[in-house]
VEXTOR-594120 format. One line per 10 residues: number of its first residue (from 1); for each residue x, y, z of N, C-alpha, C. Coordinates in steps of 0.001 Angstrom, whole numbers. Layout:
BEGIN
NUM = X Y Z X Y Z X Y Z; ...
***
This chain:
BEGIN
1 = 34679 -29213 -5555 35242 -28305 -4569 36711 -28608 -4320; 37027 -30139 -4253 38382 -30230 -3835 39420 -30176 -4954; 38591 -30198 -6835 39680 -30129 -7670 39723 -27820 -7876; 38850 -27224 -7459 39153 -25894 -7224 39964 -25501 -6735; 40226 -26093 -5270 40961 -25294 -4203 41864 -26099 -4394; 42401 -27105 -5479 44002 -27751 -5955 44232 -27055 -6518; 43585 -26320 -7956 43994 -25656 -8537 44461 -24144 -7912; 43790 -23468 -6983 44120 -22244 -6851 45443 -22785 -5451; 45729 -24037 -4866 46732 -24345 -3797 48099 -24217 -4847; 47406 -24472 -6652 48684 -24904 -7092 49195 -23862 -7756
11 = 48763 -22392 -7537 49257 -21141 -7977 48583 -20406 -9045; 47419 -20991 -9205 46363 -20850 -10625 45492 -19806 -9721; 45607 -18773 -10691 44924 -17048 -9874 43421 -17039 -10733; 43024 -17892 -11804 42141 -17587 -12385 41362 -18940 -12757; 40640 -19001 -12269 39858 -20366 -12539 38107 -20222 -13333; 38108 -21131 -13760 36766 -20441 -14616 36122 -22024 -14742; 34891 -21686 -14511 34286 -23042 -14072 32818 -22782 -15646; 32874 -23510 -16265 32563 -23550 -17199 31551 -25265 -17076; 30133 -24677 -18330 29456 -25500 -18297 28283 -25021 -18692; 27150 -26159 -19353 25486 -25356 -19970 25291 -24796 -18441
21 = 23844 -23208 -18896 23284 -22641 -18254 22137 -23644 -17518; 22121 -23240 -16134 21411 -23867 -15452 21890 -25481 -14428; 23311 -25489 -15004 24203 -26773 -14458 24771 -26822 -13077; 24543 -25264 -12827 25289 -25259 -11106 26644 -24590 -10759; 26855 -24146 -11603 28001 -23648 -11760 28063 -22248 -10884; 27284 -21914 -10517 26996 -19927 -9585 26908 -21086 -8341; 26154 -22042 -8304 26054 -22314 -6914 27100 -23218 -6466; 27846 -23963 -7117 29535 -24758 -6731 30610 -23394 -6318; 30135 -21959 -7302 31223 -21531 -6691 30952 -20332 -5849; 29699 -20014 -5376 29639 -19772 -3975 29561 -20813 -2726
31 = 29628 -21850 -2999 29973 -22922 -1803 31768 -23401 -1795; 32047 -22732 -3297 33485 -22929 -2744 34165 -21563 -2035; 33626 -20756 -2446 33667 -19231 -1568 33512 -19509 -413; 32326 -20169 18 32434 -19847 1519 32908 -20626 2349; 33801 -21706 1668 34560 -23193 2808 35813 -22885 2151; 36320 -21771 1226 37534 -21275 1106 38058 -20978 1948; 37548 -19990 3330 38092 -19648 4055 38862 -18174 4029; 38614 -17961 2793 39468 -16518 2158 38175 -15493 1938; 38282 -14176 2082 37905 -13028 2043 36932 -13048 179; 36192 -12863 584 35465 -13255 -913 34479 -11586 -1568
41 = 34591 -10941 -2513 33587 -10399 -3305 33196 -11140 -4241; 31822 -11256 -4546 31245 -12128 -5279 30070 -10738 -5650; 30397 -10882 -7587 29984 -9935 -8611 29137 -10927 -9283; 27743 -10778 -9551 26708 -11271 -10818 26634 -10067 -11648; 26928 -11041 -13016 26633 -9877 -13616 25395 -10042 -14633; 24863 -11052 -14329 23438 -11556 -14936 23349 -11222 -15860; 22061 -10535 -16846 22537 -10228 -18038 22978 -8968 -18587; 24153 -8614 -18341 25044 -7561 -18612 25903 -8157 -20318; 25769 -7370 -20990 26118 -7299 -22702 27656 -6589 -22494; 27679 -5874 -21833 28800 -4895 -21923 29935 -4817 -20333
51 = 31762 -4827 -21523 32166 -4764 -20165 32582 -3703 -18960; 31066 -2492 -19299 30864 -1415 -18386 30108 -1639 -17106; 29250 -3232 -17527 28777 -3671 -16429 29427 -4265 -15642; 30483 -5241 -15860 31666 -5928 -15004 32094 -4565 -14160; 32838 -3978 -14952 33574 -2523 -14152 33007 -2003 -12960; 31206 -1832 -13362 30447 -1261 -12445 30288 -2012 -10969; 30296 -3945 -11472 29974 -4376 -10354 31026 -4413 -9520; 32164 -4836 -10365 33881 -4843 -8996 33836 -3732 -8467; 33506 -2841 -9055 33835 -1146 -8185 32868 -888 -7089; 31403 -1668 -7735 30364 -1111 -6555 30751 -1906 -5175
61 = 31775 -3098 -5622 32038 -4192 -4678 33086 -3463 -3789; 33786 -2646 -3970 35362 -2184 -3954 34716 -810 -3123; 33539 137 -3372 33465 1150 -2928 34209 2248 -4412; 34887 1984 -5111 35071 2778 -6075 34444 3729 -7037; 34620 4871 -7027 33754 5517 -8237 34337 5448 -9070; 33764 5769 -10403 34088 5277 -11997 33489 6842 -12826; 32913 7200 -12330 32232 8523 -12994 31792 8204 -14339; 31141 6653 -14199 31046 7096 -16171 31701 6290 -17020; 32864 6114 -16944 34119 5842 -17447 34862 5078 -17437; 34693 4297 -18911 34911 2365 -18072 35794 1935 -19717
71 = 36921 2370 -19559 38544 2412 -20065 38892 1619 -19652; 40052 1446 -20227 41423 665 -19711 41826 1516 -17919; 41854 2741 -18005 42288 3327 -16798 41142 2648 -16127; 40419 2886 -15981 39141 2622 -15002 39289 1252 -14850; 39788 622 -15630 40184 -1152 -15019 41686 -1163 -14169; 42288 88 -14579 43572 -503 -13781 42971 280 -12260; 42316 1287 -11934 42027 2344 -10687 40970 1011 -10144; 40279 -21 -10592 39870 -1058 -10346 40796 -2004 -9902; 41517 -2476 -10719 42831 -3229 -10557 44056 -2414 -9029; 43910 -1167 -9060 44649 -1004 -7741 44267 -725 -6192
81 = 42615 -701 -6711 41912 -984 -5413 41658 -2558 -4979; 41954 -3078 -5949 42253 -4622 -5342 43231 -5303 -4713; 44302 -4575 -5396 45333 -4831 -4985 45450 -4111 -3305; 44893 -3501 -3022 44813 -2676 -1472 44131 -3228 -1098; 43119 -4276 -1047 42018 -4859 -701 43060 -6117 269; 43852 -6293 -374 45130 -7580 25 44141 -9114 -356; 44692 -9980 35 44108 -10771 -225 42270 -11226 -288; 42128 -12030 -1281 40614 -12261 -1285 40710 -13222 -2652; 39139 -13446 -2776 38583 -14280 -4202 38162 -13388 -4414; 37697 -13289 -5570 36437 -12230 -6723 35892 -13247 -7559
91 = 35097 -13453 -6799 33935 -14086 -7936 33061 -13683 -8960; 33483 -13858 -10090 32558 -13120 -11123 31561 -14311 -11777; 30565 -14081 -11652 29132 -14513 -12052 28756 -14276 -13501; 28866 -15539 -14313 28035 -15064 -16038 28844 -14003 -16988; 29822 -14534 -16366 31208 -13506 -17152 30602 -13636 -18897; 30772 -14915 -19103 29926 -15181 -21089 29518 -14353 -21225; 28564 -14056 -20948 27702 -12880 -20941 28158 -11586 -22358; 29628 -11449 -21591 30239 -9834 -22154 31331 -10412 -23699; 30866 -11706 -23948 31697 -12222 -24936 33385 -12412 -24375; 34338 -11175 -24918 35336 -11196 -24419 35445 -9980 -23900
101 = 35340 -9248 -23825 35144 -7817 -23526 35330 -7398 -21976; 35197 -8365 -21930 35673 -8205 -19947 37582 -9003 -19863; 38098 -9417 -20676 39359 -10360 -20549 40230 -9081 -20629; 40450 -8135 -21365 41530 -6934 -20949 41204 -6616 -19331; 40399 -6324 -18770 39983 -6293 -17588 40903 -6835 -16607; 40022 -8335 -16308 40791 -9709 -16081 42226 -9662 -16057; 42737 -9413 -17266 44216 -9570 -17514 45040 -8203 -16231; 44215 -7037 -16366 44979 -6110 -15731 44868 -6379 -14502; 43786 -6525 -13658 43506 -6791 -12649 44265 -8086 -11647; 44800 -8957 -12348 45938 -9920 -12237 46994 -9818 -12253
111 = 47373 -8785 -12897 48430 -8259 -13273 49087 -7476 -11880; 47715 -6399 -11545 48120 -5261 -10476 47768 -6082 -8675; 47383 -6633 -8696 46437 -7611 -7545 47018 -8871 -7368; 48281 -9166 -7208 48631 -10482 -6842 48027 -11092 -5723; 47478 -10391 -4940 47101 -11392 -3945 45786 -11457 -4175; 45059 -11732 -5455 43779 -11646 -5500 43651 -13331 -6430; 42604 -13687 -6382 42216 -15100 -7263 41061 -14971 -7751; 40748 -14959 -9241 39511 -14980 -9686 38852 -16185 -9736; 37542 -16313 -9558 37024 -17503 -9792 35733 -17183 -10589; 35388 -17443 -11791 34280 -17353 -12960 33790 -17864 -13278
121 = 32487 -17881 -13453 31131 -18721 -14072 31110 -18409 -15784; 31250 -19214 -16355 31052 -19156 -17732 30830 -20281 -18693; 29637 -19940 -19684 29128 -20807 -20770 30498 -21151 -21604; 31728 -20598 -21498 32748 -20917 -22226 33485 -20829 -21849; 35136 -21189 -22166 36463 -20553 -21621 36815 -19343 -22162; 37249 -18071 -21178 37694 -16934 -21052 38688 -16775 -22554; 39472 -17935 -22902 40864 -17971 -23175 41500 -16761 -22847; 42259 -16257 -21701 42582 -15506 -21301 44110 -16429 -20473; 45330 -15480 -20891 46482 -16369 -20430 46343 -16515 -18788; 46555 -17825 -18780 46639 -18451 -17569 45574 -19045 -17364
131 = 44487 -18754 -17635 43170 -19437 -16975 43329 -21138 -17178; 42759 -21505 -16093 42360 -22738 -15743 40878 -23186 -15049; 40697 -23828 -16975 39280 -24457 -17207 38768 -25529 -15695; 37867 -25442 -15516 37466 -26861 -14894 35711 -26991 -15251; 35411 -28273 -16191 34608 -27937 -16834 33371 -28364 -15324; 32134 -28202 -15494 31017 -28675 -14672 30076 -29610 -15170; 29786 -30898 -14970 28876 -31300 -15276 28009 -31535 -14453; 27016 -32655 -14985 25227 -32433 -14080 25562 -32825 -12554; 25516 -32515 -12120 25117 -33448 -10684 25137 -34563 -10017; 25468 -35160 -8781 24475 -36394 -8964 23333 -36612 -8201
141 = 22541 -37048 -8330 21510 -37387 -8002 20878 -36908 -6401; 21572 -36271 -5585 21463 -35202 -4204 21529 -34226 -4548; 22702 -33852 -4774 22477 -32430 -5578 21885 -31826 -6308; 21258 -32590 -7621 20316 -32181 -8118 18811 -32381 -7759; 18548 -32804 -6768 17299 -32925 -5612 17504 -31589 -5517; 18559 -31251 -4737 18422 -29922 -4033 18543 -28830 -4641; 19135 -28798 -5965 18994 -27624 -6974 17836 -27443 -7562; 16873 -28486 -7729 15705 -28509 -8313 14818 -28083 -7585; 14847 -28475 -5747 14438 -28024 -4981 14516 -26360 -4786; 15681 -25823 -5044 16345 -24317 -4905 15540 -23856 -5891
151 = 15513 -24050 -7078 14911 -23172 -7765 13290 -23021 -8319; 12959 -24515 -7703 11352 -24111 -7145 10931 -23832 -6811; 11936 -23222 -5148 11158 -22552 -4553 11248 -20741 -4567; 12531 -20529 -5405 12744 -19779 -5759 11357 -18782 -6881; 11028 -19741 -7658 9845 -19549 -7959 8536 -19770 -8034; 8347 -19653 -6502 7250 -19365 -5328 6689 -20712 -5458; 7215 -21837 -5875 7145 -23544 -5507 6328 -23378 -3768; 6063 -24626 -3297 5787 -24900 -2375 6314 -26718 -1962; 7202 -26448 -1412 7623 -28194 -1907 7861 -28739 -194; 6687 -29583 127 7019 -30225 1025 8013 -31443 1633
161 = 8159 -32064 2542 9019 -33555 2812 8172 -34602 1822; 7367 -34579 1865 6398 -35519 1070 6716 -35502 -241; 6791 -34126 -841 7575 -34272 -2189 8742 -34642 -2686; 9901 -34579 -1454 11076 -34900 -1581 11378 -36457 -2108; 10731 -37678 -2028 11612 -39066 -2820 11092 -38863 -4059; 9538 -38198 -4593 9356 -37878 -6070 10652 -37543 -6401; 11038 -35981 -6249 12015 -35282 -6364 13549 -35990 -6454; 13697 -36917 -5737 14860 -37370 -5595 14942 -38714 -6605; 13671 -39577 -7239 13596 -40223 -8436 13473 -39632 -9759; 12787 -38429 -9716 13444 -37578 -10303 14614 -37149 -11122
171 = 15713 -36925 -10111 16636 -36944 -10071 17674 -37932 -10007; 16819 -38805 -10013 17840 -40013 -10296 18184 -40053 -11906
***
């Protein structure tokens, strides 16, 4: 959290938090979203192939219609409703996903939106000019208690206090 918010203190508009699926990376950067202190849309784009799905989610985020039509224009009419938005983060979720196909996007949207900062979840780096990697690794040993915990119960787990020092040797 505190090498994120150096990077975006130190003028870095695009940060991309990179790392294997399942490492934590969606959940570091909605906890840095919300002790940012800054105005946040936060886009998943789960498994979206195409970058008509990115388009769809910033816009559905934005209130924008698209009619369809997911161009270069339709990224910049994206790109200038952000820029009216004034400041904020945009968190994009599983960006990998779209290969590169979302980075013309990205690029415009930075371009037209200075007061905007991306922050991205991805199995890889964007290479997209400017971005700044910060890679993710495992956990330690609390955190991954509680991620293991999160997504057990996520799928309808039942995990009591009693289970918790298993869990946390576990995780050791």
């Amino acid at each position: 959290l505190v090498a994120i918010g150096a990077l975006f203190r130190s003028d870095a508009r695009l940060v991309t938090l990179v790392g294997l699926g399942g490492i934590g990376k969606t959940r570091l950067a909605v906890r840095y979203a919300r002790t940012s202190g800054m105005r946040t849309l936060f886009c998943e784009l789960g498994d979206a192939r195409e970058a008509s799905s990115l388009y769809q989610a910033v816009a559905g985020r934005l209130g924008v219609t698209l009619d369809g039509v997911f161009d270069l224009a339709a990224a910049e009419r994206i790109g200038r409703a952000l820029a009216e938005a004034g400041p904020l983060l945009l968190v994009i979720d599983d960006l990998d996903r779209l290969g590169r196909s979302g980075n013309a996007a990205i690029g415009i949207w930075l371009d037209l939106a200075p007061e905007v900062d991306l922050l991205v979840t991805s199995r890889q780096p964007l290479e997209c000019p400017d971005e700044h990697v910060r890679l993710v690794g495992p956990p330690d040993a609390p955190n991954a208690a509680e991620l293991y915990i999160t997504r057990a119960r996520a799928r309808g787990a039942t995990i009591d206090d009693a289970a918790r020092p298993t869990i946390a040797d576990l995780a050791e």
